[in-house]
C-alpha atoms as one frame of an Amber mdcrd trajectory, in Angstrom:
protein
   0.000   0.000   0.000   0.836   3.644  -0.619   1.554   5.993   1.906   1.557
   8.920   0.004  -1.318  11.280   0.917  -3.532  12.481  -2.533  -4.504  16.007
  -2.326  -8.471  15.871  -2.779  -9.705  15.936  -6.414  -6.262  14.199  -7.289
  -7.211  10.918  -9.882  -5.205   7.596  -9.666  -5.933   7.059 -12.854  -4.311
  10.030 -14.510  -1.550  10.906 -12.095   1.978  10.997 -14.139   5.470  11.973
 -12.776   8.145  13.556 -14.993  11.267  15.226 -14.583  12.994  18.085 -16.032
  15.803  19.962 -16.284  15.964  23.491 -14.939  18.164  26.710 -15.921  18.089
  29.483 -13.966  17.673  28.617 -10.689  19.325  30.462  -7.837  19.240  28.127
  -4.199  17.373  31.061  -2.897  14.585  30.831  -6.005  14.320  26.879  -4.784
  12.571  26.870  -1.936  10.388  29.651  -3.533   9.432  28.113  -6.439   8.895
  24.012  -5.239   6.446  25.956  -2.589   4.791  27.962  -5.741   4.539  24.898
  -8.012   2.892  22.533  -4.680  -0.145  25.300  -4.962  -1.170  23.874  -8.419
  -4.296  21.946  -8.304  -3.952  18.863  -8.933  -0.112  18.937  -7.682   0.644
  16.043  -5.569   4.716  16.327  -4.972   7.430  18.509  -5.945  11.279  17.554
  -5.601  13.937  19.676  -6.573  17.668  18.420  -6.918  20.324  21.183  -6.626
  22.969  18.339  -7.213  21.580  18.112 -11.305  19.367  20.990 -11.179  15.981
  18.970 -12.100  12.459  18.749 -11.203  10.369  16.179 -10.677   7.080  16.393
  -9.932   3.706  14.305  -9.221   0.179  15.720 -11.088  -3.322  14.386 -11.895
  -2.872  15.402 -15.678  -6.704  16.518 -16.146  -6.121  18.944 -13.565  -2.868
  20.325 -14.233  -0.282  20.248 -17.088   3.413  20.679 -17.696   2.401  24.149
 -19.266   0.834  25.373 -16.059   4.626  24.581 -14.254   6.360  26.110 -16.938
   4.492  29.921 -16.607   5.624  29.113 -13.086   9.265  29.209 -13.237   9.124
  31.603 -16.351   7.071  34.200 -13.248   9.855  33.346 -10.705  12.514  33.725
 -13.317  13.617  30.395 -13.865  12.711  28.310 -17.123  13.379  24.495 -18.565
  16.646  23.567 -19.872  16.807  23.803 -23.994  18.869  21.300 -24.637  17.725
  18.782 -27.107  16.494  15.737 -24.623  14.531  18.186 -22.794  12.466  19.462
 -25.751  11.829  15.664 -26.829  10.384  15.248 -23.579   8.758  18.992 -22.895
   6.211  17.752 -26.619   6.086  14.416 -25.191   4.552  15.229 -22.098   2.634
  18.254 -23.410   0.953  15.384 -26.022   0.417  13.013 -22.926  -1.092  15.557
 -20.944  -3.701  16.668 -23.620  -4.622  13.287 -24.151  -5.835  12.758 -21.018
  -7.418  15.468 -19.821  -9.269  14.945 -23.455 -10.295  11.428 -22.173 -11.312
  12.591 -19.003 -13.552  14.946 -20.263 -15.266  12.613 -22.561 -18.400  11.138
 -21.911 -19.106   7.942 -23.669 -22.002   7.091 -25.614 -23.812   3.261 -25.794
 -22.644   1.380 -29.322 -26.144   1.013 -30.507 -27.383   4.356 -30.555 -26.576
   7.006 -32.678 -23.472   9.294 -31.867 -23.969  12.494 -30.128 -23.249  15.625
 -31.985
């Protein structure tokens, strides 16, 4: 069993975890921003590693996005690494996220009738 505590609202089914790079980042912006980014809904945890300078953070993705973090750090003055890896992985989770906060919003409709407009 878990013992992590969900925050209320927070979905099993669409929590994902990722991990990014950060530029920017001062050790006195640190504790500032992990306490900034924890206020998100749908936020569950936020690390930050001073040691490789990267994020990683817990979110129920139809809540919250990977967008919503990054206007974040660009308010505080920080942003997300450019190198090349990073970008791979900033459209892959931007994709992942839209898909299912798409899916979570749809409502599905019984096979034999016909499809709602």
């Amino acid at each position: 069993m878990s013992s992590i505590t969900h925050q209320s609202g927070a979905n099993d089914v669409n929590r994902v975890t990722r991990k990014l790079k950060l530029s920017g980042v001062s050790e006195d912006q640190a504790d500032a921003l992990v306490s900034e980014i924890r206020q998100l809904a749908g936020m569950e945890t936020v690390e930050y590693s001073s040691a490789s300078a990267s994020l990683t953070f817990v979110y129920d993705a139809a809540q919250c996005s990977v967008d919503a973090v990054e206007k974040v750090l660009n308010r505080l003055g920080a942003q997300f690494a450019t190198s090349a890896w990073n970008r791979v992985k900033m459209g892959y989770f931007r994709f992942t996220d839209k898909n299912i906060k798409d899916n979570a919003a749809h409502r599905p409709h019984c096979c034999n009738k016909i499809p709602r407009r």
